[in-house]
C-alpha positions as CSV (number, residue, x, y, z in Angstrom):
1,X,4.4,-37.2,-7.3
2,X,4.5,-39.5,-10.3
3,X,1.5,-41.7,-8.5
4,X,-0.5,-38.7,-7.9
5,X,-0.3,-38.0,-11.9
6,X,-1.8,-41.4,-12.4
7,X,-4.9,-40.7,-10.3
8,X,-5.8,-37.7,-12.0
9,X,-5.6,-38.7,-15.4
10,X,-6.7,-42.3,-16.2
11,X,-7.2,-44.0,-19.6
12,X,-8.2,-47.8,-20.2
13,X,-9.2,-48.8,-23.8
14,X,-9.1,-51.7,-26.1
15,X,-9.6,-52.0,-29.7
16,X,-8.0,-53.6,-32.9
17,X,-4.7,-52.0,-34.3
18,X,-5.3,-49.6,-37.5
19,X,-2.1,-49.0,-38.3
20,X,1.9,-49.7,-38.5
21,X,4.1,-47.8,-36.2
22,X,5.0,-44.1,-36.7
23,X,8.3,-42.4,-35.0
24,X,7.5,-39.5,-33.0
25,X,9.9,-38.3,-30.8
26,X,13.0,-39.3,-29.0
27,X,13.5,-38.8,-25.3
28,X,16.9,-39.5,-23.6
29,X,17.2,-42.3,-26.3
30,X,14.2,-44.2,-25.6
31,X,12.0,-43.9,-28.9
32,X,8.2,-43.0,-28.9
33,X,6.1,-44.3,-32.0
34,X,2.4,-43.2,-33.0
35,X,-0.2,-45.7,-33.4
36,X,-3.8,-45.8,-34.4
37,X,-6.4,-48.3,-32.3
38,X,-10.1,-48.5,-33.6
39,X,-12.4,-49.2,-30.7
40,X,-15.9,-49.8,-31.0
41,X,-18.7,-47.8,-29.5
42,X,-22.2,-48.9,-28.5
43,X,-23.6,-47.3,-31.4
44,X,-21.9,-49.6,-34.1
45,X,-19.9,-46.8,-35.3
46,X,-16.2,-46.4,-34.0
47,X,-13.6,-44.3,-32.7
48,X,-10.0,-44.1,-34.2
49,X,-7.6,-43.3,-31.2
50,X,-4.0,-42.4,-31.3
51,X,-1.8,-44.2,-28.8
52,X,1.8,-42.8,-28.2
53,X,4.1,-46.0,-27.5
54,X,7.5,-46.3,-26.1
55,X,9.8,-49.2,-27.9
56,X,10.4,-50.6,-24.4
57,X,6.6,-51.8,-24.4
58,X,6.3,-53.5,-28.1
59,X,8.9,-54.7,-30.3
60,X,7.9,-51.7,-33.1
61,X,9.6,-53.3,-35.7
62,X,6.5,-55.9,-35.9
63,X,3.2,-55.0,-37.4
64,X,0.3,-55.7,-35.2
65,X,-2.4,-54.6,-38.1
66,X,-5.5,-56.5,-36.5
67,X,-4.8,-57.5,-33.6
68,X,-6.3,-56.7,-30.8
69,X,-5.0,-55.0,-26.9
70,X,-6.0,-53.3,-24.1
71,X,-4.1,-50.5,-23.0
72,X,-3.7,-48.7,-19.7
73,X,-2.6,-44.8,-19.8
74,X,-3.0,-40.9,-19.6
75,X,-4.9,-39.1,-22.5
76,X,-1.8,-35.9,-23.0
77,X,-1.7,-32.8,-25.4
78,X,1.1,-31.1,-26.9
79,X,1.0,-27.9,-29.2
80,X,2.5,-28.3,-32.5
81,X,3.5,-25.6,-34.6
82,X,1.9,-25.3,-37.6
83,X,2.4,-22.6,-40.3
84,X,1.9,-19.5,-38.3
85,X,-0.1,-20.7,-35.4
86,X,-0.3,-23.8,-32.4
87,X,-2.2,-27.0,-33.0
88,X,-3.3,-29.0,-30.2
89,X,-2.3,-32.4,-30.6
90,X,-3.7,-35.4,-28.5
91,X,-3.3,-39.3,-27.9
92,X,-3.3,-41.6,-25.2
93,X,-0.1,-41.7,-23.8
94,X,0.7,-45.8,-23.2
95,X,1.8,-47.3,-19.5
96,X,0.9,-50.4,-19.5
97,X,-0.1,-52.9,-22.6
98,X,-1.6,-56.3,-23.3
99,X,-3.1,-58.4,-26.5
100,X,-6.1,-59.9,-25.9
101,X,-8.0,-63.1,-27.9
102,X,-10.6,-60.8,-28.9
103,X,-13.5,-57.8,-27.6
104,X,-16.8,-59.0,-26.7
105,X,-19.9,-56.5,-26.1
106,X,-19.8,-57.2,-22.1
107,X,-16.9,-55.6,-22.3
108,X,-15.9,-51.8,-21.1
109,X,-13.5,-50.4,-24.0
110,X,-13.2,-47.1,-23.8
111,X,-13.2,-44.9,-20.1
112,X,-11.3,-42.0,-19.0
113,X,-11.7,-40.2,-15.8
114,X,-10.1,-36.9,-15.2
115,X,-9.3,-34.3,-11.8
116,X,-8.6,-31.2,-13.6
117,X,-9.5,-27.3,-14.1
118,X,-11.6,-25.3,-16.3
119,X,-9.1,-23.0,-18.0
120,X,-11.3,-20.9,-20.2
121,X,-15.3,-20.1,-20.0
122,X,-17.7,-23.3,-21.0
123,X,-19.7,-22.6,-24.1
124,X,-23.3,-23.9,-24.1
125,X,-25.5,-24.3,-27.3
126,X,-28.4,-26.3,-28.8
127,X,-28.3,-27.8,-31.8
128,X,-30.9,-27.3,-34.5
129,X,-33.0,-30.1,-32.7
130,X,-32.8,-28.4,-29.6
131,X,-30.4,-30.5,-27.8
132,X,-28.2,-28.9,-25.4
133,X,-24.4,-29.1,-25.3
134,X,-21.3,-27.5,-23.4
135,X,-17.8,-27.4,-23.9
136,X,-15.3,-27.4,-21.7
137,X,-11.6,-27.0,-21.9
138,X,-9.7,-28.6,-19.0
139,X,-6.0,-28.6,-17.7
140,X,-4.9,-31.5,-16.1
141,X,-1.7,-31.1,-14.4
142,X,1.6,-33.5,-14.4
143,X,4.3,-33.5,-12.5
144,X,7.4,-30.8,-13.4
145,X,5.0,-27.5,-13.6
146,X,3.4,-28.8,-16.9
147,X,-0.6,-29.5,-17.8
148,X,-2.5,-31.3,-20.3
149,X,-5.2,-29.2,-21.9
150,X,-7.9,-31.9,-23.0
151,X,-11.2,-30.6,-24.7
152,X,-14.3,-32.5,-23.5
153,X,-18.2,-32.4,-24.4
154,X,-21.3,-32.6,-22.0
155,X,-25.2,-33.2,-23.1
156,X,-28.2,-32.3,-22.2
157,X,-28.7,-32.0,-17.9
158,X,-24.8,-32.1,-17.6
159,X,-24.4,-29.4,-20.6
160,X,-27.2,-27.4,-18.4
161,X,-24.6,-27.7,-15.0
162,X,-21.4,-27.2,-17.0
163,X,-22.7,-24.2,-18.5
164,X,-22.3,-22.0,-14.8
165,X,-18.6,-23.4,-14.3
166,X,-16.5,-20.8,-13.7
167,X,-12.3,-20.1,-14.7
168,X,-10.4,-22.1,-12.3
169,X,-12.8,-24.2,-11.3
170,X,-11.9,-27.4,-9.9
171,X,-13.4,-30.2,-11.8
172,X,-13.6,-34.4,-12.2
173,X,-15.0,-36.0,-15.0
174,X,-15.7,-39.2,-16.5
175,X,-16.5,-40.5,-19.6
176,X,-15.0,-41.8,-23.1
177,X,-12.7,-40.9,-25.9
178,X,-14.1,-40.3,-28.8
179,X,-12.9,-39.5,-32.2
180,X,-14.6,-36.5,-34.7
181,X,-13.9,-36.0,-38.4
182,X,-14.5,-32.1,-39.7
183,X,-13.2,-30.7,-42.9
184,X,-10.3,-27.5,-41.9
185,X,-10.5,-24.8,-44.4
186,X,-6.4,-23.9,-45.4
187,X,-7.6,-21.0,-48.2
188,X,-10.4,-19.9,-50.6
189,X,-10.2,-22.8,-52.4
190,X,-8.7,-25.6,-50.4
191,X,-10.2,-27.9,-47.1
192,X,-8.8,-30.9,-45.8
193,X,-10.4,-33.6,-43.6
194,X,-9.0,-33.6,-40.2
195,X,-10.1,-35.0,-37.1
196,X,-10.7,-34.2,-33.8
197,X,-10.3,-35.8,-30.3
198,X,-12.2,-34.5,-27.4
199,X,-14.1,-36.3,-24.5
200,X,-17.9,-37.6,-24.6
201,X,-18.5,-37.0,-20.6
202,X,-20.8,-39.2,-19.0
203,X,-20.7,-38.0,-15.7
204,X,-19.2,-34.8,-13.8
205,X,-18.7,-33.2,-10.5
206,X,-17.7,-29.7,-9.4
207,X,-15.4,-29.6,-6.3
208,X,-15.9,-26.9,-4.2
């Protein structure tokens, strides 16, 4: 069971450390920091990526501020309670972890692919320019009876097929990570800058 969890969910990324170490959580004593890894895109711009790390794969008492790794995992949420209501949190969940020298542009440094299921009705639109887009909501399961629920975003000819999928449908995509900032309104008077994590698909299939 815990290989079949691999092949539907697989992340590989590399980037330059952003950050110091975070505690998260703590599971049957092993301790699981936050981290954030900036990874370039094609563009020139770049993606800021939260990694969840276990202390048995780094020594987290170091800082690695600017150095660079590649990273092997699953891309998980979890729902966090927030004020009156759930917040879906997500990061790349960290199995396996090197440093490299540095990132060139031959390089691939940011791919996911995903088997999952659409778990509530694609919503297709077109911006102001008339460029089409769809989202999609899928749940990816894991072993134990539990899913991830990972938002992802489709363009133009894919946004056109994605727009028909139906509830339960039975899905594979690929594409990248990528990061979104958007300002949250809390009340009349107040908004904070939050971002966003969803997936930039670059290819998809429906499975009959």
């Amino acid at each position: 069971m815990a290989d079949k969890i691999i092949e539907n969910n697989q992340v590989s990324i590399m980037g330059k450390i952003a950050s110091d170490f975070t505690f998260s959580h703590q599971v049957f004593g092993e301790g699981f920091y936050t981290l954030e890894l900036v990874v370039k895109r094609l563009s020139d711009s770049e993606d800021r990526i939260p990694l969840m790390v276990s202390e048995r794969l780094i020594d987290v008492t170091q800082n690695y501020e600017g150095e660079y790794i590649q990273v092997q995992g699953q891309f998980r949420s979890y729902n966090r309670h927030e004020e009156k209501k759930n917040r879906l949190v997500l990061s790349v969940f960290v199995r396996e972890l090197s440093f490299v020298d540095e990132i060139d542009d031959s390089m691939i440094t940011n791919q996911i692919f995903l088997d999952g299921y659409i778990c509530k009705p694609p919503v297709y639109r077109k911006t102001p320019l008339g460029r089409e887009i769809a989202d999609l909501l899928l749940a990816v399961n894991r072993p134990y009876g539990k899913s991830d629920y990972i938002p992802c975003i489709c363009w133009g000819r894919n946004a056109r097929y994605a727009s028909a999928f139906e509830v339960g449908g039975h899905v594979l995509i690929w594409g990248r990570i990528q990061s979104r900032d958007y300002m949250k309104k809390i009340s009349e008077t107040e908004s904070e800058k939050r971002t966003a994590y969803e997936i930039s698909v670059s290819k998809l299939e429906y499975m009959d």
